[in-house]
C-alpha positions as CSV (number, residue, x, y, z in Angstrom):
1,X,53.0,18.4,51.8
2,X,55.4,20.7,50.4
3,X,56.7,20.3,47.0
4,X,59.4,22.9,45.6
5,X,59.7,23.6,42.2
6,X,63.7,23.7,41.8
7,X,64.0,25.3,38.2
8,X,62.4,28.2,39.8
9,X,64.1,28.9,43.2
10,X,67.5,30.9,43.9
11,X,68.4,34.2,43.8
12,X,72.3,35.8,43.4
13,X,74.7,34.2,45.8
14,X,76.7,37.6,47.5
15,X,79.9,35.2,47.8
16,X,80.1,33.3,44.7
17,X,78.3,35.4,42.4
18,X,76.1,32.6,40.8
19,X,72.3,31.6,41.1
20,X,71.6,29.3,44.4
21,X,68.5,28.1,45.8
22,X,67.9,26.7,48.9
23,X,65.3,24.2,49.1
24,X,65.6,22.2,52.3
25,X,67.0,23.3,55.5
26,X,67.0,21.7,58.9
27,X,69.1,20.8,61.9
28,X,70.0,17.8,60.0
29,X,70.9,18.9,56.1
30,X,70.9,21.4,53.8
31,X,70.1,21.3,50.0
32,X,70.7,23.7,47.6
33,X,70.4,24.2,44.1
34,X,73.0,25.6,42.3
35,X,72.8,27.0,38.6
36,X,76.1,27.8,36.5
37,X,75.7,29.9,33.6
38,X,78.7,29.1,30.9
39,X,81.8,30.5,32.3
40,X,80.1,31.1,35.9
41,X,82.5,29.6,38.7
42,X,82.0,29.0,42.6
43,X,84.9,30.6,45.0
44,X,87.0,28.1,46.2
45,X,86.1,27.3,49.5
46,X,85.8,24.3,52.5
47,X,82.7,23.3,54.3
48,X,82.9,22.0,57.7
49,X,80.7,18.8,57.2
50,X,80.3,16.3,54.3
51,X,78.9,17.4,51.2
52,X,77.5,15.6,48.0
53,X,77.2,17.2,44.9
54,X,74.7,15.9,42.3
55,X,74.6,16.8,38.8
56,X,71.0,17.7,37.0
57,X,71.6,19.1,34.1
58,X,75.0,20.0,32.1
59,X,78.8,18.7,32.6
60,X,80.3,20.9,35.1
61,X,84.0,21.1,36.4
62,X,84.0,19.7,40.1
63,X,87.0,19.9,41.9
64,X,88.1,18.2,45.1
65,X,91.2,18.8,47.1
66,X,93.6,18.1,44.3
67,X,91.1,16.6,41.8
68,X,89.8,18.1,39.5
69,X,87.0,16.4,36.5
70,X,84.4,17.0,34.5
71,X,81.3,15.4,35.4
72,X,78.2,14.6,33.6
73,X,74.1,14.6,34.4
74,X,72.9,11.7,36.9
75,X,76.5,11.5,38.2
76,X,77.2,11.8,42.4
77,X,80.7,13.3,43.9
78,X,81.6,13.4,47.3
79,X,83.5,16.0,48.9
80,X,84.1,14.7,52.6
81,X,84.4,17.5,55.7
82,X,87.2,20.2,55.5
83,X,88.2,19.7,52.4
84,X,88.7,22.2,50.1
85,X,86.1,22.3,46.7
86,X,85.1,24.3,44.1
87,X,82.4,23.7,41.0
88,X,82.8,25.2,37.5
89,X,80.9,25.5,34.1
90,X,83.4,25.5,31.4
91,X,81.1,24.6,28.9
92,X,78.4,26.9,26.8
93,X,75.0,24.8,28.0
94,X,74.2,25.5,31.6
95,X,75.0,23.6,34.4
96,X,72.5,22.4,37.6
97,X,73.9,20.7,40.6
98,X,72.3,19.7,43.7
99,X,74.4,20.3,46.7
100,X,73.6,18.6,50.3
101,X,75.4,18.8,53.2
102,X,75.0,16.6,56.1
103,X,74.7,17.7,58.9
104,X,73.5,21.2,58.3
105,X,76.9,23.4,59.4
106,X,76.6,25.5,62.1
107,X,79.8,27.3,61.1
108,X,80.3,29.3,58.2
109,X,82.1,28.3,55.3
110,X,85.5,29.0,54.7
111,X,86.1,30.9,51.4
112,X,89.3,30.6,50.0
């Protein structure tokens, strides 16, 4: 069995400049942890496959397309294929979001 402790994965993203982790990767998904310091914002970008993002911990800015919303702990977005997304902390508490993608992408993501 392997068991992850997720508070204490990730290292500096090179792209977006923010703590990720990844803690499951395979043919079929990818999972990665995501922490966002107060002020700390991803890049703009589009993912070639769907993608979920699920918030631990703090009230982060998601944005989808041309939505854009705060969203609290224990709260699910989806952000379908080829879409363009981005995740914020405007807040002063940290935020943690769980990101999977389904399937894994075999391309690279597009950054904005």
């Amino acid at each position: 069995m392997k068991i992850i402790d997720v508070k204490n994965t990730g290292e500096l993203n090179k792209i977006h400049q923010v703590k990720t982790g990844v803690l499951y990767n395979t043919e079929h998904a990818m999972v990665v942890h995501i922490t966002l310091q107060a002020g700390e914002k991803l890049k703009t970008h589009i993912t070639p496959v769907d993608v979920f993002f699920y918030v631990l911990e703090g009230m982060p800015t998601i944005e989808i397309g041309e939505e854009k919303q705060r969203v609290a702990a224990d709260h699910l977005v989806e952000s379908p294929a080829n879409i363009k997304h981005c995740i914020s902390n405007e807040t002063e508490q940290v935020a943690r979001v769980l990101v999977v993608k389904t399937p894994r992408p075999t391309t690279q993501t597009k950054v904005l």
